[in-house]
C-alpha positions in Angstrom: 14.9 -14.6 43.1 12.5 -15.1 45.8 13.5 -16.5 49.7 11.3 -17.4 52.1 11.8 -16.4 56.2 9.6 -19.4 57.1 8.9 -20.6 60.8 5.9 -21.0 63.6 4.6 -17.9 64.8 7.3 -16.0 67.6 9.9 -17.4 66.3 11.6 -14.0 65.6 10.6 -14.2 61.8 10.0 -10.0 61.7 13.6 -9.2 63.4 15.3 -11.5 61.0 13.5 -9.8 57.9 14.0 -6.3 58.9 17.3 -6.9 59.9 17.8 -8.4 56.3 16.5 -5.6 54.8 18.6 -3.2 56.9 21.7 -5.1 55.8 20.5 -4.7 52.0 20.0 -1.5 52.0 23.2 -0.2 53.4 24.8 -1.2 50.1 21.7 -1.3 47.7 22.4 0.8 44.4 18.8 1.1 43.5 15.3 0.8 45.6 14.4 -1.4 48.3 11.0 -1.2 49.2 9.6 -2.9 52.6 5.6 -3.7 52.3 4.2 -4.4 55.2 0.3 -4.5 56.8 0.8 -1.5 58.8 3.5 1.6 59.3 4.8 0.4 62.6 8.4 -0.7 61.5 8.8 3.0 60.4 11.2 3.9 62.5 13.2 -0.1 63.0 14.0 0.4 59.1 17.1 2.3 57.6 16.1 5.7 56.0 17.0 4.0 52.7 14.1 1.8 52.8 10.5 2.5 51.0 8.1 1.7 53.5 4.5 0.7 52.4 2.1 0.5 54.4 -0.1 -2.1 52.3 -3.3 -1.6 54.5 -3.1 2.3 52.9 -4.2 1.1 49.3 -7.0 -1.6 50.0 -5.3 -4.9 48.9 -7.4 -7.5 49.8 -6.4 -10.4 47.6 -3.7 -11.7 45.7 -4.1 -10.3 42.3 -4.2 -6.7 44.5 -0.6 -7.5 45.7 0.7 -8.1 42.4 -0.7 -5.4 40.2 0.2 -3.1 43.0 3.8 -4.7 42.6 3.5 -3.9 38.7 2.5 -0.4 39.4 5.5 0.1 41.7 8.0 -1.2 39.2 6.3 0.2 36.3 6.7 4.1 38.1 10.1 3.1 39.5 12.4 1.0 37.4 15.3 1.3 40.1 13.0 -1.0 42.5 16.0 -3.8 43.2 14.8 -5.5 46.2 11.2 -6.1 47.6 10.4 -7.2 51.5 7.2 -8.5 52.2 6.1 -9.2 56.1 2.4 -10.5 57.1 0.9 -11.4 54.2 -1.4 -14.2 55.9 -2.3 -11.6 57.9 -2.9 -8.8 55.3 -5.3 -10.9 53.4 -6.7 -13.0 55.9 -6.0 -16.0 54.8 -3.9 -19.5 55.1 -0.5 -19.6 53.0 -1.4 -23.1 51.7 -4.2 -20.5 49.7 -0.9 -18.4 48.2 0.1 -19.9 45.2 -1.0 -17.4 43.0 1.2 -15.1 44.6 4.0 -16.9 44.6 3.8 -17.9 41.3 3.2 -14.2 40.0 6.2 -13.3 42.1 8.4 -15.7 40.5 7.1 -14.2 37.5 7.5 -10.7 38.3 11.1 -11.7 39.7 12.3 -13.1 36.3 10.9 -10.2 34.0 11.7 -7.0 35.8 15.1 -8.1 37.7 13.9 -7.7 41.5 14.4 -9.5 44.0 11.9 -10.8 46.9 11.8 -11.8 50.4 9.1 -12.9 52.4 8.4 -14.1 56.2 5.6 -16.6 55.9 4.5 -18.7 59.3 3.5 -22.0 59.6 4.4 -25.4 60.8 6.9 -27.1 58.8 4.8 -30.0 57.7 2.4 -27.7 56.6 5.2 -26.1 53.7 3.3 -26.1 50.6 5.5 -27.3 47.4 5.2 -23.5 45.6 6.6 -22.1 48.7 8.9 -24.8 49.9 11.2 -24.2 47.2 12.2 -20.7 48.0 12.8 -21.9 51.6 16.5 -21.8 52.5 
């Protein structure tokens, strides 16, 4: 499963993913793992949560992200949950340009039982189709 924490930028899309990911963890039986573009939320997340810091491992495009998601899973088969924040920002790119990571996520979701949530920013207008239907 994959969901979506869409909205324009400072709408509180961070708060609301860590908060989720907090509220996972407390009763997660496996790993949750919180990627993120830097290691700043180190001390907003519970102690339960993997923090990545993404800019550590030089990911610059999407096929980075998802083989360094198969490497994760493939050392760590308990890996239940996956948080992803700033991924526009990681890559440097628009999230009209992300299909290949969604659809590699969906992928990845179906085949190895984890689950995914992601903040993405952008105007509501601007929602592509392979992202709008993990929107809530």
């Amino acid at each position: 499963m994959i969901q979506v924490i869409y909205g324009a930028k400072g709408t509180g899309k961070t708060k609301i993913i860590v908060n989720a990911a907090n509220e996972y963890a407390k009763q997660a039986k496996g790993v949750v793992v919180y990627i993120d573009r830097s290691n700043h939320r180190l001390h907003d997340l519970h102690r339960n949560i993997r923090l990545v810091d993404a800019s550590a491992y030089d990911l610059h495009s999407q096929h980075d992200i998802l083989s360094f998601i198969k490497g994760m899973l493939a050392a760590n088969f308990d890996i239940e949950q996956i948080y992803m924040d700033g991924i526009t920002r990681l890559l440097d790119c628009n999230i009209s340009e992300l299909r290949e990571l969604y659809e590699g996520m969906e992928t990845i979701s179906r085949e190895h039982n984890v689950n995914f949530c992601i903040t993405a920013s952008g105007a509501r207008e601007d929602l592509p189709d392979f992202i709008a239907k993990f929107v809530d």
